[in-house]
N, C-alpha and C positions, 0 to 999 in steps of 0.2 A: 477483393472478391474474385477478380478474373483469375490470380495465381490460385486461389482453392481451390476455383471449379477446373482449372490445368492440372491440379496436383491430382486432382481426384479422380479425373475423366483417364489420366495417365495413368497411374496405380490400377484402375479396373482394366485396361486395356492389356498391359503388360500382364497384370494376373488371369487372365484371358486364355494368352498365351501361353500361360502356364498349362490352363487347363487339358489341352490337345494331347498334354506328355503325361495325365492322370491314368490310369488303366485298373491299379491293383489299389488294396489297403496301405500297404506298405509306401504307396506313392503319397497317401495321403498325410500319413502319420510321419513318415522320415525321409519323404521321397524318395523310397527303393535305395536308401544309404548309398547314394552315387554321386554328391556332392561333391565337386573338387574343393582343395582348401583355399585357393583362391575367390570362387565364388560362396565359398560358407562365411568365409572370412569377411567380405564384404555384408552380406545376408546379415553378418552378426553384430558388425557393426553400426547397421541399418536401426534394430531391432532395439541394441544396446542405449543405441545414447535418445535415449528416450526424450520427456520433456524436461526432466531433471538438468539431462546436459545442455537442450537447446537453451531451455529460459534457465532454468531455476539456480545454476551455479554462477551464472552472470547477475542475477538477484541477489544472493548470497553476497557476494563480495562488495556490490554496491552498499549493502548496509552493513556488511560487520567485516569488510575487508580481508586478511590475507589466512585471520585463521581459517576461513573458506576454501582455500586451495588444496585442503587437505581430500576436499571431493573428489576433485580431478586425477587425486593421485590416485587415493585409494579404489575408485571406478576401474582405472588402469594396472594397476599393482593385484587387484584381484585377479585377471587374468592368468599374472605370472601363478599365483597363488592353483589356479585350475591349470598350470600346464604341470609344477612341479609334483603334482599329487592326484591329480584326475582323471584327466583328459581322456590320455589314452585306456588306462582299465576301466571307463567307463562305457569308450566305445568298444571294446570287447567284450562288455556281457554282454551285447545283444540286445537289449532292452527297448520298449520304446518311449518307452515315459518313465520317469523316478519312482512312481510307486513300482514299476515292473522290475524295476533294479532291486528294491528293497525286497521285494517278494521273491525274486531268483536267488538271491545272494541269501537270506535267511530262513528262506521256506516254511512263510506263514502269511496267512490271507489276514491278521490283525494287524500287521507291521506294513501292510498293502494300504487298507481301510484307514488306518494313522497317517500314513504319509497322503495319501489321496485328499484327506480331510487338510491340510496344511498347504499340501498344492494351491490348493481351489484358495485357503485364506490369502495364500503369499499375492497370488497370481489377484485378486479383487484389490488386495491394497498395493498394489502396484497399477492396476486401470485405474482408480480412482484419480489420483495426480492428472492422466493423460488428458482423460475428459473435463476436467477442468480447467486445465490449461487451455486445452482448442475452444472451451467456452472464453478465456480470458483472450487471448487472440485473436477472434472474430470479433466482440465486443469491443478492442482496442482499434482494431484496423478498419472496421465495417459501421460498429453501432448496434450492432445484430443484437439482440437479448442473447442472456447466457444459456438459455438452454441451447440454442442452435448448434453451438458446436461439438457438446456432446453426443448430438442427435447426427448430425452429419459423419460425424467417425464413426459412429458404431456402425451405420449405415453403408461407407463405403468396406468397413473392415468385412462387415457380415457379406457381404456380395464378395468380396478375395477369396476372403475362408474356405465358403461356400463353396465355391467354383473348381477351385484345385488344392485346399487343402495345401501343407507343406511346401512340395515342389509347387507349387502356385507361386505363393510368398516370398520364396526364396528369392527366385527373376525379382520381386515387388520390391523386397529389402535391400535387396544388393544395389537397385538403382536407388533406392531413397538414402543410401549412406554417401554417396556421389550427390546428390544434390545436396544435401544439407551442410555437405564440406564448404560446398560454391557457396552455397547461399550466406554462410559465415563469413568464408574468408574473401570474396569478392569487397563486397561493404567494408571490413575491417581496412581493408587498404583505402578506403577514401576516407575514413575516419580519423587513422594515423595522419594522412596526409593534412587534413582537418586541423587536427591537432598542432602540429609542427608548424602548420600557417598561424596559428593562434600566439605562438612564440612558445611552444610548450610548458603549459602551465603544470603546477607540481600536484598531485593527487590529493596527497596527504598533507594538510597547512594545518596548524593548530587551534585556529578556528572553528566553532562550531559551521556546520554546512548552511548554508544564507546565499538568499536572491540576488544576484549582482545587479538585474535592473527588476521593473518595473513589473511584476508578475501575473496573469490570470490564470489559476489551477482550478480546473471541470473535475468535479467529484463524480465519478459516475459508477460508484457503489455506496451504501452507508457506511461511514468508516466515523469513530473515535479520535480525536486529533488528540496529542498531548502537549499543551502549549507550556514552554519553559519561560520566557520572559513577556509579559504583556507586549501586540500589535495591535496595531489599528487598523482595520482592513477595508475594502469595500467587497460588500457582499448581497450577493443576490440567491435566492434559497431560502432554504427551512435549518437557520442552528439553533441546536438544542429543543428542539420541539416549537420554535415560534419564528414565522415566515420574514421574510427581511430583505428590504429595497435598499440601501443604504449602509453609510460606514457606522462599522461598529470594533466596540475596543475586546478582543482575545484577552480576559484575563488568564491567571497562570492557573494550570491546571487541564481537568479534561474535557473536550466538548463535542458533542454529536453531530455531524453534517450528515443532509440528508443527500441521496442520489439525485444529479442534476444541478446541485447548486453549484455557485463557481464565487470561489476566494481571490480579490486583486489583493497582492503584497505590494510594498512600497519596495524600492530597492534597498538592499541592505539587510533586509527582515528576516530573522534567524526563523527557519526552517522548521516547524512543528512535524512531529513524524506519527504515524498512525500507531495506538497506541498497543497495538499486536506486537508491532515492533519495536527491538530495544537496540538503535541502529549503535553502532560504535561514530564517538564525534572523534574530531580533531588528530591529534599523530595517533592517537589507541587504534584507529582504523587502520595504519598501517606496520603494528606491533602484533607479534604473535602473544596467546595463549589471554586473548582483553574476553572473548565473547560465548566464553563457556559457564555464562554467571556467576554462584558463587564458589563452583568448583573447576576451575577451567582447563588442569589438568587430566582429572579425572575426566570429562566431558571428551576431550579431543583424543586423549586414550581409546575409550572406548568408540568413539565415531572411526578411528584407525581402523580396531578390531573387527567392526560389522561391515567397514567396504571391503577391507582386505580378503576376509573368509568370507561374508554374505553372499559375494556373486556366486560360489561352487553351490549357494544352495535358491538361486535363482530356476524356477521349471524353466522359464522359458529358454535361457542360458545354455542350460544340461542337455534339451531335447537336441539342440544345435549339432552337439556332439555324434549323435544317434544316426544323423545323417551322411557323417564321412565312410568311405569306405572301409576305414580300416585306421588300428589303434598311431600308425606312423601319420597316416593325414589328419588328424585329431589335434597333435601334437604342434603340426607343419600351419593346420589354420589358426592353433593359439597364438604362436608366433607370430603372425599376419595380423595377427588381431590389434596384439601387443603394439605394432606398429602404427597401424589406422586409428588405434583410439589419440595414442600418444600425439598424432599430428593432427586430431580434434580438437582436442582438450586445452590447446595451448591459446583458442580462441575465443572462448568466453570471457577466461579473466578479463579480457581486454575489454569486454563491453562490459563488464562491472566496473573496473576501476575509470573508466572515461565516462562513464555512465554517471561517477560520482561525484564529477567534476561537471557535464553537461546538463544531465536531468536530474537535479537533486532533489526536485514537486515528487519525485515518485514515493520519497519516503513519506511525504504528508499523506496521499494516497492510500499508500501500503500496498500497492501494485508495482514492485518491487523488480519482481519475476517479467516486465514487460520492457525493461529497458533494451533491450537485444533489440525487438522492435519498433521501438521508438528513437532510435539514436540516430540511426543512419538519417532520417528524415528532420532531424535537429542539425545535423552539421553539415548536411547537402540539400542546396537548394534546390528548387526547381525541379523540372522531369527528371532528372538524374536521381533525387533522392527519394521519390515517387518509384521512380524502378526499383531502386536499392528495397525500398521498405516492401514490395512486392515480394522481390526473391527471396529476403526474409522470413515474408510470411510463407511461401509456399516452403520452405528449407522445416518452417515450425509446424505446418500440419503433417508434412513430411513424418516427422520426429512423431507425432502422435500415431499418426496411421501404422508405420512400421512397429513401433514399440506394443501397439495395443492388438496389431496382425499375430505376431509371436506366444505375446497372450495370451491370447485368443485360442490359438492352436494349443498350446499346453494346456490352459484348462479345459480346453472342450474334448481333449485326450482323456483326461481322467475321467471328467465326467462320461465322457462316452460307454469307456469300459465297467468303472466300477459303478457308476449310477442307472445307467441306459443301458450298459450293454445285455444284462437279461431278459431285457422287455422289448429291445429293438431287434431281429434277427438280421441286416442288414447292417455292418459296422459303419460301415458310409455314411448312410442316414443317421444313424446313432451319433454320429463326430458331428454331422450336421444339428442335428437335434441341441448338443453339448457346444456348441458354438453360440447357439441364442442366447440358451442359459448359461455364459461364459460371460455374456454380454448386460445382460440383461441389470444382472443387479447392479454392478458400479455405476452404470449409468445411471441408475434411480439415485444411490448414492452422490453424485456427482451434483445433480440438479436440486437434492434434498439436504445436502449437507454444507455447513460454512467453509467457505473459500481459504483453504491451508498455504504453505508456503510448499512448493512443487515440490524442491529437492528435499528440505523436511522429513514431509511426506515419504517421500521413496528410501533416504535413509533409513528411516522405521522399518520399510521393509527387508530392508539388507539387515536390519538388528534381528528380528527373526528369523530371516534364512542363515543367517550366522549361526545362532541357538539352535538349530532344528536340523535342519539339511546339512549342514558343514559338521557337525559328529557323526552322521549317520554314513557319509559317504570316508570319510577318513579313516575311521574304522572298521566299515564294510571293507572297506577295499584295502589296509593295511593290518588288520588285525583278524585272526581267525576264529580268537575266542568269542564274539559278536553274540547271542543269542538275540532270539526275538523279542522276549522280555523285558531284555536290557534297552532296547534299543525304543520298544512302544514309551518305557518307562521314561527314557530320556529323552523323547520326540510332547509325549504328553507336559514333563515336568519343566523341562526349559523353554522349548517352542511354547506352552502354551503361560508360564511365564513374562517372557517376551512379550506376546501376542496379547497380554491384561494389561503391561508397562505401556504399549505403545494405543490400545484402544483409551487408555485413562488418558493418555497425553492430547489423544487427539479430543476427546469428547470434555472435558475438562479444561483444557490448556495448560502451558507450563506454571509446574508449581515451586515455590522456593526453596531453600536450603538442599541438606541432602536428598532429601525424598525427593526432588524436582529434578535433579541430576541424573538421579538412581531412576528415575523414570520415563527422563526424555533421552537416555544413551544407556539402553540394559544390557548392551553387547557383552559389557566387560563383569555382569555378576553371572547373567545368563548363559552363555558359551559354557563357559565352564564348567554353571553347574550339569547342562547338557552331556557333556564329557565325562562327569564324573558319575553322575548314575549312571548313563548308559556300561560304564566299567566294571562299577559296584555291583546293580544286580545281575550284570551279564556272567561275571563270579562267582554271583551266588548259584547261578542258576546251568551251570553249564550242561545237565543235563538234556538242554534242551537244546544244543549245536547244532546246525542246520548237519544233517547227515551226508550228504554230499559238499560241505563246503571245501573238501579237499580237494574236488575236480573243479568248482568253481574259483577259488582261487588259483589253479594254476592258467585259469583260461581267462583268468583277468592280467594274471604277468607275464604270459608268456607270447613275444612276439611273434604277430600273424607271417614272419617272413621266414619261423623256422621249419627246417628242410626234414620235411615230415618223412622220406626216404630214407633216411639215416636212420629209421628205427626209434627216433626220439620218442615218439608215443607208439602205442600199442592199441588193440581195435575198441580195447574198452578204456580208451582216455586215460588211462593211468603212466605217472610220466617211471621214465626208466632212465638210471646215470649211465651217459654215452660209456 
């Protein structure tokens, strides 16, 4: 508790600070586009590695092992993706939010009101994860009930927002990407070291995962157990609907624990896992292409496709951009980025796969996404591992607060302008206004909906920004035939696609065969078809070319460093061959 109330008292202080350098709109929205790429670069990877990357990829790999790694890449690999085709013409249009891009670049207030409406979904199902997670977190470290934690983020994030807006967050994120790095890789080093004192045991044995001693696993949510071979446990709790002092025998199959009860295993006792989960056992855990069920090529294809492209169509991502000075430092912080993430990312695994071998209870649980902080305090005693698990936690509210900061600002952008901004005459208040309501529903979501698997979660969202935003912006900005129609048409028809695959996954749960595949990874039917309408009617329809898209495209390609004295342009922007 004392590292959250540090993280938090620290983030309001620092965003404080920010507030002194507020003056104009422009500070609020993009802070005055005066970011260095140094500090954007850190801001973004503040922002980036949300909770997905603190818990949820070290989850992942605890229970389905290495075809999970494919997270990490593609988190990372999307960047390259936004340097070779974005970055910079997006920071030359000028824009300050994506809807403003789609509306400059096409010149229609429907292709505005479309992407606006997409914003606001991408950006809710991405807070959803954050604030569950800070509810999981506190709950694991504290005891707290699960509302607390999404109560306390939204709380600190709204008082940042609030205060400075943009350049506020920026000073916020840039230092919360520096703590989170520590708070990783500090622990990870006593881990290893842990480890190697152990005689270094092997990850992956061909045995199903099982109690080495003597075990007592605290339920402390309602979870489904699926028991594979009958144990005899001692148990104290509510299983199956009937309260119980005493040993009892786990037949094979499924059974109800309630919150609060606590399971002793004998040693030896093969591991029952929560029945949400379908962990990989034995060497399959450490084999690519086991955990994409009955399609597993298909499944890890398309998870490729939605990290790789998804991030160009991430708001909070894009606005990042909007902040450099100019289209060469755009380019200079993707590079910066590329490197920050890449020396993040290499530390998760590592609390997944030691995680699989230390706290193997979490798959009976199904609190999966908690081994990050739970580990350190399993293989270090004493006040030593009491610190560790601290800086952990503050590194993980960290990761909430930044990621849901960014958020925050991107939705309450749109919302400002296209929902508020008629009725608020004041843009400030209006951003402010667009901040509650930014906030407001994930968090009802969060406390009102079943507890998902973090990274999951956030992949869904990258499956949509994939489908939606990565045609829109690839096209805008390399293609001139673009119309608006084409573009509503293929924002409506793939995004909202998407956006039915991934609502049925979550509300429903995974379903089997093809349709279960085609459901829970839509990247790879979706994108495409994204792509191809927007083509088709943009062809059909070219009548309706944005009429200035010839000066707009040259002001998206053309380097801010050309020597405007040479005559290259003319007073009415039109270019002329030297």
């Amino acid at each position: 508790m004392a590292a959250v109330i540090v993280t938090a008292i620290a983030t309001i202080l620092i965003g404080m600070y920010g507030v002194r350098a507020v003056r104009t709109t422009g500070d609020f929205y993009v802070a005055s586009r005066t970011v260095t790429p140094w500090w954007n670069a850190s801001a973004i990877g503040g922002e980036y590695l949300s909770a997905a990357s603190f818990l949820g990829i070290a989850g992942l790999v605890l229970a389905y092992g290495t075809d999970m790694l494919w997270f990490p890449v593609g988190y990372t690999a999307g960047y390259l993706m936004l340097l070779v085709l974005v970055a910079a013409p997006l920071r030359r249009s000028g824009a300050y939010t994506l809807p403003d891009f789609a509306e400059a670049r096409l010149e229609s207030t429907v292709v505005r009101l479309t992407s606006s409406v997409l914003v606001v979904a991408i950006g809710w199902l991405y807070l959803l994860p954050q604030f569950q997670a800070a509810g999981l977190t506190l709950r694991t470290v504290t005891g707290a009930p699960a509302w607390v934690g999404p109560v306390v983020v939204a709380a600190v994030v709204l008082v940042s927002v609030l205060g400075g807006g943009m350049r506020s967050i920026t000073f916020v994120q840039a230092f919360q990407y520096w703590l989170k790095l520590t708070a990783l890789a500090l622990p990870v080093v006593f881990i290893l070291l842990a480890w190697q004192s152990d005689g270094r045991p092997e990850l992956a044995t061909p045995e199903e995962p099982a109690f080495t001693d003597r075990t007592a696993v605290e339920i402390t949510t309602d979870v489904t157990i699926d028991v594979t071979d009958p144990v005899t446990v001692r148990a104290d709790g509510t299983i199956d609907g009937e309260p119980i002092d005493d040993e009892l025998t786990l037949t094979s199959g499924e059974h109800d624990i309630t919150a609060g009860s606590v399971l002793t295993f004998p040693a030896g006792a093969q591991i029952p896992h929560a029945s949400q989960l379908t962990p990989m056992s034995g060497e399959h855990w450490a084999l690519p292409m086991r955990s994409g069920g009955d399609h597993p090529l298909y499944s890890t294809y398309s998870l490729i496709l939605a990290l790789f492209f998804g991030t160009m169509g991430l708001p909070h991502v894009l606005v990042r951009f909007y902040t450099n000075p100019d289209g060469r430092a755009a380019r200079r912080t993707t590079l910066t980025v590329l490197a920050l993430l890449s020396l993040f990312y290499v530390l998760p695994p590592l609390y997944g796969a030691l995680g699989r071998l230390y706290t193997p209870e979490l798959l009976l649980t199904g609190r999966t996404d908690a081994v990050v902080l739970i580990l350190p305090g399993e293989l270090v005693d004493g006040a030593a591992g009491q610190a560790l698990t601290a800086l952990i936690t503050a590194g993980a509210f960290a990761a909430f607060l930044s990621t849901s900061s960014g958020l925050t600002v991107s939705v309450a952008g749109v919302l400002s302008q296209d929902l508020l901004g008629r009725r608020v005459r004041n843009p400030v208040t209006g951003f402010r206004l667009g901040a509650g309501l930014a906030l407001l529903i994930p968090v009802g979501l969060a406390l009102s909906s079943p507890t998902l698997s973090i990274a999951d979660v956030v992949g869904l969202a990258f499956a949509v920004a994939a489908s939606s935003f990565c045609p829109l912006l690839v096209l805008g900005i390399w293609w001139r035939r673009l119309t608006w129609p084409g573009a509503v048409a293929g924002l409506i028809t793939g995004g909202g696609a998407a956006t039915a695959a991934v609502t049925t996954t979550i509300v429903l749960g995974p379903q089997d065969g093809w349709l279960g595949a085609l459901l829970a990874q839509p990247a790879a039917w979706s994108m495409p078809m994204t792509f191809t309408v927007m083509i088709v009617v943009s062809l059909l329809t070219q009548r309706h070319v944005a009429p200035g898209v010839d000066r707009t495209m040259v002001r998206l390609h053309t380097p801010e460093n050309l020597d405007l004295d040479r005559g290259d342009w003319d007073p009415e922007d039109r270019w002329r061959h030297p």
